[in-house]
C-alpha positions as CSV (number, residue, x, y, z in Angstrom):
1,X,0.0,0.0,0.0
2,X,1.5,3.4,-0.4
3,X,2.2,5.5,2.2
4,X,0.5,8.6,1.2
5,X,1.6,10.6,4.1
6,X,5.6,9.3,3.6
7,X,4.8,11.0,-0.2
8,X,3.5,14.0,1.1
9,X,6.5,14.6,3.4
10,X,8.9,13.7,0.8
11,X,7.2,16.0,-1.4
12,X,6.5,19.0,1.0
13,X,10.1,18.9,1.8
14,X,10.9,19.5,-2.0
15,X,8.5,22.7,-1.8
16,X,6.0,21.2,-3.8
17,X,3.0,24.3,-3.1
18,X,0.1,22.5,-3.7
19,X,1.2,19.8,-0.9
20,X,2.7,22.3,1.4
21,X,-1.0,24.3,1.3
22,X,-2.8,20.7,1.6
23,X,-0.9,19.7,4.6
24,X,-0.7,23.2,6.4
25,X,-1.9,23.1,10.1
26,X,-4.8,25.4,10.1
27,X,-5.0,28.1,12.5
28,X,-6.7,26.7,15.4
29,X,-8.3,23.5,14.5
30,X,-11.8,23.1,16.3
31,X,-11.8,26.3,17.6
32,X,-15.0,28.4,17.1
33,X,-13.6,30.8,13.9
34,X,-13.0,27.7,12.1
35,X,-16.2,26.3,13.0
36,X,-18.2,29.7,12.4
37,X,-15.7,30.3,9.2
38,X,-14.8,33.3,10.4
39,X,-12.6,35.3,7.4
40,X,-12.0,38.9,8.1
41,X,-13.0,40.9,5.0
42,X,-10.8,43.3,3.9
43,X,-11.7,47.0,4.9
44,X,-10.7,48.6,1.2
45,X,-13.3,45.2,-0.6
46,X,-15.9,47.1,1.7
47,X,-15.8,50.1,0.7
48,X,-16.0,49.4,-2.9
49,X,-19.2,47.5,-2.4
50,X,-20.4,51.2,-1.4
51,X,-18.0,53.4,-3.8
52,X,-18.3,51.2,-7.1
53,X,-21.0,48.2,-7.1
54,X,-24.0,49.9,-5.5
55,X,-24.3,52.9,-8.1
56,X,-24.2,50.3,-10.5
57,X,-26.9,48.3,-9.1
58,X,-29.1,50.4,-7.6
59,X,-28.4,54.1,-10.0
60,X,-26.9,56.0,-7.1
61,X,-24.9,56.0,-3.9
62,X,-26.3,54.7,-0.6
63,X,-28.0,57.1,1.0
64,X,-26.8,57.5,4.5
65,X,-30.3,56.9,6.6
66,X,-30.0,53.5,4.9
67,X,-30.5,51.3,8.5
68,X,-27.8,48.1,7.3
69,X,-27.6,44.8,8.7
70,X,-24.1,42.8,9.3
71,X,-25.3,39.1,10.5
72,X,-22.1,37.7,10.0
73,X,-19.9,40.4,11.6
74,X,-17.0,38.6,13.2
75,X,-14.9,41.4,14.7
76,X,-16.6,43.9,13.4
77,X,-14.3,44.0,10.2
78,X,-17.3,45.2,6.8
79,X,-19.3,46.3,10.1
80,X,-17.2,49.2,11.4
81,X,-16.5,50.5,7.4
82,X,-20.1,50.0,6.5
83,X,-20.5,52.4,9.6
84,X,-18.9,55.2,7.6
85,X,-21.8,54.8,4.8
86,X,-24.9,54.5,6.6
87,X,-25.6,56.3,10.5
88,X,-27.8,53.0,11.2
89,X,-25.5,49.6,11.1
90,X,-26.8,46.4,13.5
91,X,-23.4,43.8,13.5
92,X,-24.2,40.5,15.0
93,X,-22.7,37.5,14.5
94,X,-23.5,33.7,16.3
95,X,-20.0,33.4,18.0
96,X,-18.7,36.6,20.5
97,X,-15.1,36.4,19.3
98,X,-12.1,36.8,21.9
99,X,-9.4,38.9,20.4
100,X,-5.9,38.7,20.9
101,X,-5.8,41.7,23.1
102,X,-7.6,41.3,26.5
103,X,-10.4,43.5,27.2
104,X,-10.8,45.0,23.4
105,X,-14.4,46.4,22.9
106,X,-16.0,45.7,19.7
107,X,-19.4,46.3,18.6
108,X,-20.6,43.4,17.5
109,X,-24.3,41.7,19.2
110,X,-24.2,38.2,20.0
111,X,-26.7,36.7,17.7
112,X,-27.7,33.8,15.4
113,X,-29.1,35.5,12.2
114,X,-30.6,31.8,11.2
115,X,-32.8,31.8,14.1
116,X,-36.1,33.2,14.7
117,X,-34.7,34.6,17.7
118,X,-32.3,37.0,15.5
119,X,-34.6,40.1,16.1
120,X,-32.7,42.6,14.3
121,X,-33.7,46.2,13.4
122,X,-36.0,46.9,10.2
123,X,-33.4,47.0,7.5
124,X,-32.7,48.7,4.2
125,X,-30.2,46.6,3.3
126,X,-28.7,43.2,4.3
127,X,-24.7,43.2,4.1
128,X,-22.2,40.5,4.7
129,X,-19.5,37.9,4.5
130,X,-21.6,34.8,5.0
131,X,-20.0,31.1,5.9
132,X,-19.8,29.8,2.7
133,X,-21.4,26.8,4.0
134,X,-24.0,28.1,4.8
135,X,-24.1,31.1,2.3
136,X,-27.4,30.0,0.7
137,X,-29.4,29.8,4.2
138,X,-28.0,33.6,4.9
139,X,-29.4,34.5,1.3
140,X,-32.9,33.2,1.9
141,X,-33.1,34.4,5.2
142,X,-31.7,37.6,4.1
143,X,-34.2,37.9,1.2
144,X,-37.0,37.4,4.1
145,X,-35.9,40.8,6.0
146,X,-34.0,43.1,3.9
147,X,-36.1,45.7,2.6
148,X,-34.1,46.9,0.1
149,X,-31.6,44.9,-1.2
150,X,-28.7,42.2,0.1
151,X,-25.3,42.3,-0.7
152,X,-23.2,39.3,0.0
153,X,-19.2,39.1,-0.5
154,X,-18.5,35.3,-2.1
155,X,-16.2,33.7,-4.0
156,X,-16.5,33.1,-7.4
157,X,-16.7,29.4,-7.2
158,X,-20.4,30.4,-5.7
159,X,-21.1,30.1,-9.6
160,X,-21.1,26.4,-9.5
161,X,-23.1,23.8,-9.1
162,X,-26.3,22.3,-10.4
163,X,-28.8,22.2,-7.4
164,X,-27.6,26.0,-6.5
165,X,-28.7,26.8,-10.0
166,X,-32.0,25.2,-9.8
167,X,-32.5,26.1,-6.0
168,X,-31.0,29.5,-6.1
169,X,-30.3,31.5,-9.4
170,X,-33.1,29.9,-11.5
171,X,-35.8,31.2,-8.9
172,X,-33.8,34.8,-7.4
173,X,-30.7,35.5,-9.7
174,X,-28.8,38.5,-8.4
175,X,-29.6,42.0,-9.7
176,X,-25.7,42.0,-10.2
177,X,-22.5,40.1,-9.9
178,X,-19.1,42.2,-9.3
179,X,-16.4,40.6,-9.4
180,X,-12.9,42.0,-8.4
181,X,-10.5,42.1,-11.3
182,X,-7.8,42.2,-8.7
183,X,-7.5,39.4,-6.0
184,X,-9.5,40.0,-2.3
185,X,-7.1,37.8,0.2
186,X,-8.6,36.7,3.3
187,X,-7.5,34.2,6.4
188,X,-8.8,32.6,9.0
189,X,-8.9,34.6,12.4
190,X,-8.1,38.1,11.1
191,X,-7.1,40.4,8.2
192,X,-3.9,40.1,6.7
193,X,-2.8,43.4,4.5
194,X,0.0,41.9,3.0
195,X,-1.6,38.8,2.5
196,X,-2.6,36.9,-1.4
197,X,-4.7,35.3,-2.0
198,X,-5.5,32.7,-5.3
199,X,-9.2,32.7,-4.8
200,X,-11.4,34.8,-7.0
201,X,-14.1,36.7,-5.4
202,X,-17.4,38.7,-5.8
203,X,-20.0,41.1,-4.6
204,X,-23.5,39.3,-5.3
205,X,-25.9,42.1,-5.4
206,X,-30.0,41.5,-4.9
207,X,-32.0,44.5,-5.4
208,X,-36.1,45.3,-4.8
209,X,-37.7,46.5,-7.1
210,X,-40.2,49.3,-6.5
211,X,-43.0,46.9,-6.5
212,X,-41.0,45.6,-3.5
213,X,-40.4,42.3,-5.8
214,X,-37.0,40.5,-6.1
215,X,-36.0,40.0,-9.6
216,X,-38.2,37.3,-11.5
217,X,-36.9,33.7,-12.1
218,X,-34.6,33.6,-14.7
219,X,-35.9,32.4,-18.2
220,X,-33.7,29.7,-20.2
221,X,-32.3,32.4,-22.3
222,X,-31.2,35.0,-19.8
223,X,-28.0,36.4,-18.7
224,X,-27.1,37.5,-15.4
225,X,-25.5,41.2,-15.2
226,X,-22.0,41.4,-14.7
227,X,-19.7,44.6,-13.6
228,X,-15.9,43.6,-13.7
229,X,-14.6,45.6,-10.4
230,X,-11.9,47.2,-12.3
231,X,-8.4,46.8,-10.6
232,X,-6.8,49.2,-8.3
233,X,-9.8,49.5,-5.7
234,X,-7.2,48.4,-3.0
235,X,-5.0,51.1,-3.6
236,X,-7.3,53.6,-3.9
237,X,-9.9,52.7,-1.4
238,X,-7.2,51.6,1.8
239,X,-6.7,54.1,4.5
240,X,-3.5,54.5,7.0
241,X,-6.4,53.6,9.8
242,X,-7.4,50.3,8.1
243,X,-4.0,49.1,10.0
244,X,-5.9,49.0,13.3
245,X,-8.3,46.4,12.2
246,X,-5.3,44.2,11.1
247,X,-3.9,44.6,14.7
248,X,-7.5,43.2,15.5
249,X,-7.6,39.2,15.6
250,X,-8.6,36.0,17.7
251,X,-5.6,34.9,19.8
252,X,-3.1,32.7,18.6
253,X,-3.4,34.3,14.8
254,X,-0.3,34.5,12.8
255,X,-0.6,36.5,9.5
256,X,0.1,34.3,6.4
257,X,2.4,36.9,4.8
258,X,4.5,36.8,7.8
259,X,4.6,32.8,7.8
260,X,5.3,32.6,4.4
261,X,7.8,35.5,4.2
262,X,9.9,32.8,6.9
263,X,9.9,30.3,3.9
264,X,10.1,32.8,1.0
265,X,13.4,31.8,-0.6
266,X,15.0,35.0,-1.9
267,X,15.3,35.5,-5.8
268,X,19.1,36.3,-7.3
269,X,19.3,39.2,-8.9
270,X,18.4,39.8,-12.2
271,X,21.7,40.0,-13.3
272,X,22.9,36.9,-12.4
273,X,20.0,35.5,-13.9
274,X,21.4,36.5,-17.3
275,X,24.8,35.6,-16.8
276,X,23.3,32.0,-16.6
């Protein structure tokens, strides 16, 4: 029989990526953010929900008495910078998150937005970073409350699949799809700044119509709308403040850039490079 493990090991120690990411000790295995999935969005993917994607799905800006909901908040992460767009924001999440520094306050409401006991304020809108595994649930549930519209950040690969066609986009396609044309890292446990990321991801945007009615069930000829997030939204949209939410994490995280940057070999010079 082969030793699988024995051939991992041999091949991790030759650098081989793809094993070395397979066989990487996750953060904290079995601790809550793992169970909860909790990935910290990045503050400057926020704010171009608000500054880019929302004038082209709704025809304008958000306006600032917009009441917002954040049922997946974490450590307040898209809460605190949706807080700069609209006066109203509710962040709740199932799980009260320690962080690593004793005693930090953060606004975030103890609640499961799955539950009939979530009992959050009226909202305009509904605006999150859902577990992916349970993205769907937060869409339906989201669809029940939001008066407005929902907004949920998701990777691409939330494209796939043939019962989330038939269950989800056949019956309530998405107003609009953004995707970023640069990438949108994220980790487990907190927000990395210098991290990467090889994951594609996406704002999925759900808008009322006047009528109050989502949009109709798609026919067997129709497109979804797409706006391609054009790149440079990181630079442009990242503040010198962003840098205390990185500082902001559960205990015990480690930010991937800095573990990797350990096992970064460093390139030669160009130079030498030619003279081979």
């Amino acid at each position: 029989m082969l030793d699988t493990a024995a051939s991992a090991r041999r091949i991790e120690g030759k650098g081989h990526s793809a094993v070395r990411a397979m066989k990487r000790k996750r953060l904290s295995d079995g601790k809550p953010w793992q169970k909860h999935e909790f990935f910290a969005s990045p503050p400057w993917a926020t704010r171009t929900l608000f500054e880019d994607v929302m004038p082209v799905a709704t025809g304008e800006k958000i306006d600032r008495k917009s009441v917002i909901s954040e049922p997946a908040a974490g450590l307040g992460h898209m809460s605190e910078i949706i807080a700069e767009y609209a006066d109203s924001v509710f962040a709740s999440d199932i799980y009260r998150y320690r962080t690593a520094r004793p005693g930090e306050a953060v606004n975030v409401k103890t609640a499961d937005f799955l539950s009939a006991e979530w009992h959050g304020p009226p909202s305009d809108w509904i605006v999150t970073n859902p577990p992916f595994g349970l993205s769907q649930r937060f869409l339906d549930r989201a669809m029940g409350v939001a008066l407005r519209g929902v907004a949920l950040l998701q990777r691409m690969q939330w494209l796939e699949g043939q019962r989330r066609y038939r269950d989800m986009y056949a019956l309530h396609p998405p107003s609009l799809i953004a995707p970023f044309a640069e990438r949108v890292p994220m980790c487990e446990g907190g927000w990395d700044p210098d991290g990467t990321t090889a994951t594609m991801y996406a704002w999925f945007i759900w808008v009322r119509a006047e009528s109050g009615s989502w949009p109709p069930a798609l026919l067997s000829a129709a497109t979804l709308p797409i706006f391609l997030i054009p790149p440079g939204r990181k630079q442009e949209w990242t503040k010198p403040s962003d840098r205390r939410l990185a500082d902001r994490c559960v205990p015990g995280f480690v930010p991937p850039s800095r573990r990797n940057g350990k096992r970064r070999r460093r390139k030669p010079p160009l130079e030498l490079l030619a003279a081979e």
